[in-house]
C-alpha positions as CSV (number, residue, x, y, z in Angstrom):
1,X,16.4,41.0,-25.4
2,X,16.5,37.5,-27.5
3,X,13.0,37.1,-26.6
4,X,12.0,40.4,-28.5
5,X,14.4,39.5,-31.2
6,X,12.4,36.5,-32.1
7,X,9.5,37.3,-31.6
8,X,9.3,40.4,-34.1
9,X,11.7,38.0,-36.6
10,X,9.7,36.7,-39.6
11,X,11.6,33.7,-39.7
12,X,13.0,33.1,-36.2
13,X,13.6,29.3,-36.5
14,X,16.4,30.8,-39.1
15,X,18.0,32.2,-35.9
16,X,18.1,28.9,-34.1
17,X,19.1,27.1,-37.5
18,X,21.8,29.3,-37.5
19,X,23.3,28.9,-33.8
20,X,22.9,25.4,-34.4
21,X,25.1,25.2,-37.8
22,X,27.7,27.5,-36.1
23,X,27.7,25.6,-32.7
24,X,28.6,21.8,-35.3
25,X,30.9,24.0,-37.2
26,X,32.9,25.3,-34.1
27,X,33.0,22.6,-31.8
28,X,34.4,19.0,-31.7
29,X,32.2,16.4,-31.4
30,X,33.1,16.0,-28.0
31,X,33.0,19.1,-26.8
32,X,28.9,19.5,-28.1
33,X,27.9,18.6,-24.6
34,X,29.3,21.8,-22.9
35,X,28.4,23.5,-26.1
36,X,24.6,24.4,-25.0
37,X,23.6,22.8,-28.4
38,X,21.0,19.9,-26.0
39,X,19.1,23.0,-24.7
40,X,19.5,25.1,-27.5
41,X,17.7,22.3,-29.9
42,X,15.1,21.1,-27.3
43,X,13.7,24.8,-27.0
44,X,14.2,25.5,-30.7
45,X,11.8,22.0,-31.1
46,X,9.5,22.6,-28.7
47,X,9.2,26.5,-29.2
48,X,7.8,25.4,-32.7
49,X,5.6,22.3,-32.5
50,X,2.6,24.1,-32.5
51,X,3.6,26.7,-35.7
52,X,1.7,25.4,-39.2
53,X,4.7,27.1,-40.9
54,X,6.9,24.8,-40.0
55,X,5.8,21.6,-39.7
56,X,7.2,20.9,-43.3
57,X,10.2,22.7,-43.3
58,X,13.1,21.1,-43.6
59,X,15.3,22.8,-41.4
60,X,13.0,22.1,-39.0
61,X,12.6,18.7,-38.8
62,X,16.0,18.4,-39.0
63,X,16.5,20.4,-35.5
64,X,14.4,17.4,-34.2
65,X,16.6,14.9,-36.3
66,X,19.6,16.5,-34.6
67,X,18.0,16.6,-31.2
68,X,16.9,12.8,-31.6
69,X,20.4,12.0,-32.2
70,X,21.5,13.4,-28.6
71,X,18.7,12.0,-26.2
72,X,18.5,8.6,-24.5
73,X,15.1,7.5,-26.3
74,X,15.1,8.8,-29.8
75,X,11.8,6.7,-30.1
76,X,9.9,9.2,-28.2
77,X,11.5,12.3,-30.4
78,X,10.1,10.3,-33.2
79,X,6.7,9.2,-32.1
80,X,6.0,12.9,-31.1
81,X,7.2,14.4,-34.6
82,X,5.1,12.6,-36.3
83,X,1.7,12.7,-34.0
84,X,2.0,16.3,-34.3
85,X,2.6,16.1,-37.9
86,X,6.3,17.3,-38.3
87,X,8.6,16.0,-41.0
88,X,6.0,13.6,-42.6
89,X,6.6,15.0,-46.4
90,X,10.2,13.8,-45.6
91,X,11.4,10.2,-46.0
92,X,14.2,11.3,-44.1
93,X,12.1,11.2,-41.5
94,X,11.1,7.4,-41.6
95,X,13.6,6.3,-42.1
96,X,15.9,7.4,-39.3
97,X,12.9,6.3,-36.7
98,X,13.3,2.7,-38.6
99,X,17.1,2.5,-38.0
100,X,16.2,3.7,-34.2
101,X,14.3,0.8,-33.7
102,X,16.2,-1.8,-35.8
103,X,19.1,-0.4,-33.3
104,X,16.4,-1.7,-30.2
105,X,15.4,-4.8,-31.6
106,X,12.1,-3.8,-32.8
């Protein structure tokens, strides 16, 4: 099944990056929450965390960009990135988690 698929895949974060692109170009912004995109980015995220090969890949870190964008607490999407060392070649990745908390007050 999928499972197989990515597992033998070479690049199988190129399989989620894919779904994700199609699922934004297919669907209207309000329609993403009945789209599966919330589940489909929190186990693309997750499934990766602990993978060297993509800590500094760009598609990547923007799955947990994307995924930040969608939860309650963006803070904690941001905190974890960057304690497990995702996205921190990226100024991107600063400065997104500096507008989240200029958004809180903080």
């Amino acid at each position: 099944g999928i499972q197989k698929v990515l597992d033998e895949d070479e690049d199988p974060l190129a399989l989620y990056d894919r779904f994700v692109k199609w699922t934004l170009d297919n669907y209207a912004q309000e329609e993403l929450a009945q789209s599966g995109l919330l589940e489909v980015l929190e186990e693309a995220t997750r499934r990766f965390v602990k993978d060297p090969r993509y800590k500094t890949d760009l598609r990547y870190l923007k799955l947990w960009l994307l995924y930040a964008s969608h939860v309650e607490d963006p803070t904690a999407i941001y905190a974890h990135i960057l304690a497990h060392g995702i996205g921190t070649l990226y100024a991107q990745t600063y400065l997104e988690y500096a507008a989240v908390l200029e958004k809180r007050g903080q």
